[in-house]
N, C-alpha and C positions, 0 to 999 in steps of 0.2 A: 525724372527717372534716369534720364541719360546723363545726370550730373551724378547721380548714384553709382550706374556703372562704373563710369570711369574713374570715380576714386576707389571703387572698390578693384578697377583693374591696376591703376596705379599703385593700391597698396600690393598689390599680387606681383609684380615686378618686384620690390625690392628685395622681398623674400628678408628679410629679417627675424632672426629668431626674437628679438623686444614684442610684446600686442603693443598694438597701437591703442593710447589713451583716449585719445578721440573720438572714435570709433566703439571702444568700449567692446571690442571683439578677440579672440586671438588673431596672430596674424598667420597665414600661411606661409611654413617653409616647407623647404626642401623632404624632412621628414614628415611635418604633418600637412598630410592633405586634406584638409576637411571645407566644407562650405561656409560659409561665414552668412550671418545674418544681415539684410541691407539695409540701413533704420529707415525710418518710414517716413514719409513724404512732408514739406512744413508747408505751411501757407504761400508761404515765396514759389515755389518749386509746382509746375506744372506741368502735365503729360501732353506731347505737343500729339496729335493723330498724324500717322503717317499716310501719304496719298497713297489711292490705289495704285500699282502697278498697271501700267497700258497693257491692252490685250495682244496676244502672242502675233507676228505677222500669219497671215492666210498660208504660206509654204509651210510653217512649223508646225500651223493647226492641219493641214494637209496630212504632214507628215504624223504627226500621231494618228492621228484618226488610219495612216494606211496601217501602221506599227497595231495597229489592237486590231484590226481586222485582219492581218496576217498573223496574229498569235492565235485568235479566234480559229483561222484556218487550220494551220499548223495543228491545232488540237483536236479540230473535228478529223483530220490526216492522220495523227495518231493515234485516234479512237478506231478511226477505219479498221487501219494497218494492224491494230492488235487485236481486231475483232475477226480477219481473213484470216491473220496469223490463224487464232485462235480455232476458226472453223478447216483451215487446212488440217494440224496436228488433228480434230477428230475424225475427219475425214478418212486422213487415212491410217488413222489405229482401226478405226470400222472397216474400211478393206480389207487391213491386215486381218482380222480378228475373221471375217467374213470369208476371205481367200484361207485360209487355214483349216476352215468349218467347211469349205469345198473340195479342200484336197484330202479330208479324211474320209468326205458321204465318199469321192470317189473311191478311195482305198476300199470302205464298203459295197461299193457297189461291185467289183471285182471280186472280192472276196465271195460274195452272194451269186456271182454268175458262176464261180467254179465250182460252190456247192450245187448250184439248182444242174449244173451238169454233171454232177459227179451224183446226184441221186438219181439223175435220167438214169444215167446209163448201169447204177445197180437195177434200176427198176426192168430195164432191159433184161439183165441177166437174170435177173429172178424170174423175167418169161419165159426165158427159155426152159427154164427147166419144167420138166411137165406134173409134176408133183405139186406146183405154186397156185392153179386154181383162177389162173389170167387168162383171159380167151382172145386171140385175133381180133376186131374188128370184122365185121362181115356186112352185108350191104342188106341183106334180112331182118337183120339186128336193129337197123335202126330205127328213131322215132323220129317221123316227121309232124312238126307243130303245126296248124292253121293259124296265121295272123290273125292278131285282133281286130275287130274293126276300128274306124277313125275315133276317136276323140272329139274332133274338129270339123266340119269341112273342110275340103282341099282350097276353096278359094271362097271369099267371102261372097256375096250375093251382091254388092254395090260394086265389086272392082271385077273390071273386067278384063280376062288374060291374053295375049294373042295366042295365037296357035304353036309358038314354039317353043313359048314358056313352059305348056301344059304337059307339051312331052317329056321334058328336063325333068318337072316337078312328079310327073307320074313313073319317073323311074330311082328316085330319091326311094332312098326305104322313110317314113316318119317318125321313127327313134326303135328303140332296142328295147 
């Protein structure tokens, strides 16, 4: 095979627009470049096996072995990096989006305090006038409710209170 080659690199040097009779091929020049076919092997002509190549020294296998483990890094680094990137920008398009939606409830919320005062104080004026059908307040007038009874007991029957809890707890109202 390597007696192959070399005539066929040999004929590639001369560069000759003549094909070579020999060979039975064109030959390559300058303008054509084409592959040429390599005739096939005779009984004389044998394929010698080339030895393995000796394994790489220990620093070289070292060093690749660090070169794929810091590409490896590097990548899990940039998966990070674009994935913080990525949760920064939502982060804070939703504050913005979120601080926007706060500073309008509050615009609302002012709006809504100047009406709920600005109907007190018609509501006022319409008492004054005595034609409107609104009565004072008076302490006759009112209705006093009696509390429900418990729901619950106040403390359960296994746990037992000190004496100062019970005061606290007997002055709580138990809901509304």
């Amino acid at each position: 095979m390597s007696a192959a080659i070399r005539a066929t690199d040999s004929r590639r040097r001369q560069r000759s627009a003549t094909p070579d009779p020999a060979a039975g091929t064109p030959q390559v020049t300058p303008v054509n470049r084409t592959l040429r076919a390599v005739p096939p092997l005779t009984g004389s002509q044998t394929v010698k096996v080339l030895p393995s190549p000796p394994p790489p020294p220990l620093w070289l296998r070292a060093l690749v072995g660090l070169q794929r483990a810091s590409s490896v890094l590097t990548l899990l680094l940039v998966v990070a990096c674009l994935s913080v990137y990525g949760w920064t920008v939502y982060c804070q398009q939703t504050f913005s989006q979120q601080s926007s939606k706060l500073e309008r409830l509050r615009r609302q919320e002012g709006q809504l305090a100047v009406a709920n005062e600005t109907l007190k104080n018609q509501l006022a004026k319409q008492a004054e006038h005595p034609g409107s059908g609104l009565v004072s307040p008076a302490p006759e007038q009112m209705i006093f409710l009696k509390s429900a009874p418990p729901r619950y007991p106040a403390a359960p029957p296994h746990q037992s209170q000190p004496a100062g809890n019970s005061q606290k707890a007997a002055s709580k109202p138990l809901g509304y």
